[in-house]
N, C-alpha and C positions, 0 to 999 in steps of 0.2 A: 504494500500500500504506500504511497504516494504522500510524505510528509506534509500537513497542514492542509488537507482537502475537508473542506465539512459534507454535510449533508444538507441537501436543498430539494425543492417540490417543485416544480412545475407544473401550473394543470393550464390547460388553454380550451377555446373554442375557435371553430372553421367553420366558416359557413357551409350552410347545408346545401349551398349550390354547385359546390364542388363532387364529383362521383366519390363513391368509395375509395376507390385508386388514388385520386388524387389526395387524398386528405390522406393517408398510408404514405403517400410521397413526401409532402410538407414536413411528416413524424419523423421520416426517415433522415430531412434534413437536420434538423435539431440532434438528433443522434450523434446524427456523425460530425456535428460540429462540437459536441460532448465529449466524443473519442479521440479526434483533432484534437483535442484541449486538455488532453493527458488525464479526462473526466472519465468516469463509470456511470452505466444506469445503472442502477439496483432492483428496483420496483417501476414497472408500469404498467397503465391500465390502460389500453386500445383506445382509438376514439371510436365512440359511438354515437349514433344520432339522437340527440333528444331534447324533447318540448319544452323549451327555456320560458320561466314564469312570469317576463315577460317581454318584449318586444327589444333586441339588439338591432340597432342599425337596418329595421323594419321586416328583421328576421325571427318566425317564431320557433324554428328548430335552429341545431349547431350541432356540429362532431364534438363530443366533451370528451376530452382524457386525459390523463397526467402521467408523469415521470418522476421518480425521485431519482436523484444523482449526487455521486460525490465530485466535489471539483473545487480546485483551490479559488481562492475570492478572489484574487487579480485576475484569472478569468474567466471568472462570471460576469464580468462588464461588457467583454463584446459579446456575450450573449443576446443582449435587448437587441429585441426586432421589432 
């Protein structure tokens, strides 16, 4: 293990106008921008489609899922998308 990495969560939502595949693809970048960055996933839960309670950006469904990961705090900054 990788001195000074904590532990972190991520959970996000994609629009539900994206196919299945696609929103799978988006996941896969976050990943491998985790792995790039000498980061681990631990824990993650798929994204899947569901009825958000109430209206994002005039959407009433989203892909919801999350990731925990370990990764050092200097780069978790170029993380933000």
């Amino acid at each position: 293990m990788i001195e000074g990495r904590k532990k972190y969560e991520l959970s996000y939502l994609l629009s539900s106008k994206l196919e299945e595949r696609d929103a799978l693809s988006e996941i896969e970048k976050i990943r491998e921008f985790i792995k790039k960055s000498e980061g681990e996933v631990v824990l993650e839960e798929a994204p899947a489609k569901r009825r958000l309670a109430y209206l994002i950006k005039k959407e009433q469904e989203a892909y919801f899922g999350w990731l925990e990961f370990l990764m050092t705090p200097d780069k978790l900054e170029e993380l933000k998308i």
